[in-house]
C-alpha positions in Angstrom: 277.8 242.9 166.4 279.8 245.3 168.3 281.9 246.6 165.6 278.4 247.3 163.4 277.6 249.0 166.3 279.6 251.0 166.9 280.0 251.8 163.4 276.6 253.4 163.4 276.9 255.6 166.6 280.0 256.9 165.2 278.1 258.1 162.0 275.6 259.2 164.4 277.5 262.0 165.4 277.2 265.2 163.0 280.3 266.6 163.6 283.4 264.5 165.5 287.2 265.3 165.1 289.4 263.1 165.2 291.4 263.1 169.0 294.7 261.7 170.2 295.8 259.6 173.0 299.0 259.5 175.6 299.4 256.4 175.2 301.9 256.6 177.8 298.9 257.6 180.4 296.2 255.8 178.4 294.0 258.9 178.1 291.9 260.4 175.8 292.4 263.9 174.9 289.9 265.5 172.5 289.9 269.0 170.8 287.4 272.0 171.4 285.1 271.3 169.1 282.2 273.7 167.2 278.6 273.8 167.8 278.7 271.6 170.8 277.3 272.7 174.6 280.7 273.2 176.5 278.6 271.1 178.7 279.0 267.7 176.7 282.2 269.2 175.0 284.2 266.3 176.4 288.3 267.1 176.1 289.6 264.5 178.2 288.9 260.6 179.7 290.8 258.5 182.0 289.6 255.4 183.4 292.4 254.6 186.7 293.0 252.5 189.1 292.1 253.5 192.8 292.8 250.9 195.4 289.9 248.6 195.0 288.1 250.4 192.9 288.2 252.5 189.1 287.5 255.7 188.7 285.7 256.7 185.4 286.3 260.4 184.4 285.2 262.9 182.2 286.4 266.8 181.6 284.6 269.0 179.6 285.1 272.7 178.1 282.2 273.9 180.6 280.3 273.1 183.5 280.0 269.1 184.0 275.7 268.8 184.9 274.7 272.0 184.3 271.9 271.1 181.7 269.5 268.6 182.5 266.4 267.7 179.7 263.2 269.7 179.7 260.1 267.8 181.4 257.5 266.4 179.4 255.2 265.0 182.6 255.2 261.5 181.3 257.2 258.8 180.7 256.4 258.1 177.0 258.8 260.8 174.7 260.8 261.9 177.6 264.5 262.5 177.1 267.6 261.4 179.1 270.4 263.2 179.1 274.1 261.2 179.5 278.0 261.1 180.2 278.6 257.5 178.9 282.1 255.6 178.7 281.8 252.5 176.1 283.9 250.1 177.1 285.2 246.9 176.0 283.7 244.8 179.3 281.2 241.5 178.5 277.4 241.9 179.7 278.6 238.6 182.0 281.1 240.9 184.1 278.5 243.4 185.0 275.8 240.5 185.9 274.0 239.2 182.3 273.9 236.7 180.2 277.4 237.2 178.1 277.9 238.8 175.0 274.6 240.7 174.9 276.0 244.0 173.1 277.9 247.1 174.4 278.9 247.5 177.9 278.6 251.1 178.7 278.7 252.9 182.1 276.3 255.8 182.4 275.5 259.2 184.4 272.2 260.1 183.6 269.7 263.1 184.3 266.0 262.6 183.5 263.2 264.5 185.4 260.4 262.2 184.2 260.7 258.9 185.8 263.2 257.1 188.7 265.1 253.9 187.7 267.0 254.0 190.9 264.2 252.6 193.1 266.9 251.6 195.6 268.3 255.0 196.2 267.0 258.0 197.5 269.3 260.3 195.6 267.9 264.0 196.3 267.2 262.6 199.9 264.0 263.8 200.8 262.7 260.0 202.3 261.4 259.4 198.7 263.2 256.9 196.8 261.1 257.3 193.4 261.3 261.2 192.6 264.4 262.3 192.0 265.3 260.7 188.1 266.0 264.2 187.6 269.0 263.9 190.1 272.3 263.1 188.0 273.1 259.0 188.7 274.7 256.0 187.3 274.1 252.8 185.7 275.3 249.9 184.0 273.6 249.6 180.2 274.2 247.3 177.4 273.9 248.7 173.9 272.9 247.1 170.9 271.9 248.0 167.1 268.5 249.2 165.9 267.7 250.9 163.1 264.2 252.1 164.5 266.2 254.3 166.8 267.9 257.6 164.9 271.3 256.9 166.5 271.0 253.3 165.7 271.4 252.4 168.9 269.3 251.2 171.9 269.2 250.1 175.5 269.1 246.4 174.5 264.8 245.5 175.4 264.2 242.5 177.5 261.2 240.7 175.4 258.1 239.9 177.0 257.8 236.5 179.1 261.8 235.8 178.7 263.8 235.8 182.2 267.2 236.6 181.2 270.2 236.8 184.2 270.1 239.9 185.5 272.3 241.8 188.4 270.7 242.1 192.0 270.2 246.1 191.6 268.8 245.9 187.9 265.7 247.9 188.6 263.0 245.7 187.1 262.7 247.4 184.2 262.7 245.7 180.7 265.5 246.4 179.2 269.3 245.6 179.9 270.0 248.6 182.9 271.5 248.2 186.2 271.3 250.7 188.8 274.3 250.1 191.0 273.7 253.7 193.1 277.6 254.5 192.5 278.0 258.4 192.8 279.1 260.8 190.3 280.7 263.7 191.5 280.6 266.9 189.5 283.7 269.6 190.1 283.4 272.2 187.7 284.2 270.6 184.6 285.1 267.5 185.5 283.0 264.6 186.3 284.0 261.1 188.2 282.6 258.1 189.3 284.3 255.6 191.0 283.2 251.4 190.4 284.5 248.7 192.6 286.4 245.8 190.6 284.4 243.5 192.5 281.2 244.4 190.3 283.0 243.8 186.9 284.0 240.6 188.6 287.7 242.3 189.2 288.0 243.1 185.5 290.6 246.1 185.5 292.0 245.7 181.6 289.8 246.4 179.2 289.6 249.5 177.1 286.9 252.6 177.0 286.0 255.1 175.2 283.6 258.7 176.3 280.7 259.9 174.8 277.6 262.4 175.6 274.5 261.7 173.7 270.5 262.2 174.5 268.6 259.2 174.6 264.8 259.1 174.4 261.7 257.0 175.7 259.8 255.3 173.3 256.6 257.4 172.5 254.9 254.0 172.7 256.5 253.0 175.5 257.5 249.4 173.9 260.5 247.7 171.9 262.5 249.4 171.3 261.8 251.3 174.8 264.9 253.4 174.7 266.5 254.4 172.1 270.2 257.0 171.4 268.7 259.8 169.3 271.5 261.5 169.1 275.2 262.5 169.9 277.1 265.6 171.2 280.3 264.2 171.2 282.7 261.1 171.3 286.2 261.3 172.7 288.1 259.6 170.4 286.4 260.9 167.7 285.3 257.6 166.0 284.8 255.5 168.8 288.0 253.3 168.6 288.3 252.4 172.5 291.5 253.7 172.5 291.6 254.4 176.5 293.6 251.8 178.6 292.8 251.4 182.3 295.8 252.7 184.1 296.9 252.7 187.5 
């Protein structure tokens, strides 16, 4: 299943070249590329080791953020915006039932709804207004062809009760909303995840991507689909990052 998948995002992606990683550092380094936003032009990814915790980072050609998707005033046909790293983790080591698709990390931007009902992000003593405000989650990825990129937010079917984390925002499909922090600094963007929430898993390898994702217009299976791709690191979507320290 993962391979499949990942087959099909790659040919997602209207125009990839192929990049090159120091294997030395484990990085991915990526070329300017063509018709891309310097915004989701990604040129480099690391994932390293920081004490007791990993830090995920992206660089891109322009400012890291600086477009966010146009609202639409509703939930259904509303469009999310993301800096995503694949990786090679198991749904168990981020809190679901094992071997449920992709593991990805994501920093998303979405002025139409709040899946962080925990957090109060733009901090104005409102904890569901401020989806708009860049933030992270945990998603697990899996094929379907009803979505354009293949791909979705795996759904969580009606009546089932599948392990999820404790900050999975009771939403039904396979998202967690940890409230980790990105941090934007001009063209590079970080986020730092404490081995203790991938139950201390610091091997595995990753890859980076920026794509658009988009709410169902019926608002049902599958709810959120990838609709498309700006860019992949690596170029085909090999994982070829290694977690360093």
């Amino acid at each position: 299943m993962k391979n499949t998948t990942l087959t099909l995002l790659a040919l997602s992606l209207s125009a990839s070249v192929a990049a090159h990683q120091n294997a030395h550092e484990g990085h991915i380094v990526s070329g300017k590329k063509e018709g891309i936003s310097p915004t989701f032009d990604i040129v480099h990814a690391k994932v390293v080791k920081n004490g007791t915790s990993l830090t995920f980072q992206t660089a891109v050609v322009g400012k890291a953020g600086k477009e966010k998707p146009t609202p639409v005033g509703q939930l259904a046909g509303s469009e999310v915006y993301s800096y995503v790293w694949p990786t090679a983790l198991n749904s168990a080591d981020i809190g679901f039932d094992k071997d449920k698709g992709i593991v990805a990390l994501a920093v998303t931007a979405h002025p139409d709804f709040d899946d962080t009902p925990r957090y109060d992000e733009n901090r104005d003593g409102d904890n569901a207004n401020d989806g708009n405000v860049w933030h992270s989650h945990w998603v697990v990825l899996t094929e379907d062809k009803a979505c354009p990129g293949g791909l979705k937010v795996r759904d969580i079917p009606t009546g089932s009760s599948p392990t999820v984390p404790i900050s999975w925002p009771e939403l039904p499909i396979y998202i967690d909303s940890p409230g980790y922090e990105p941090h934007f600094a001009k063209t590079e963007l970080t986020v730092d995840v404490p081995t203790k929430d991938i139950r201390f898993n610091d091997n595995f390898n990753f890859d980076a991507v920026t794509a658009v994702l988009k709410v169902n217009d019926s608002v049902h299976n599958p709810l959120l689909c990838v609709i498309g791709v700006d860019d992949i690191a690596s170029g085909d979507l090999s994982l070829p990052g290694i977690v360093k320290g």
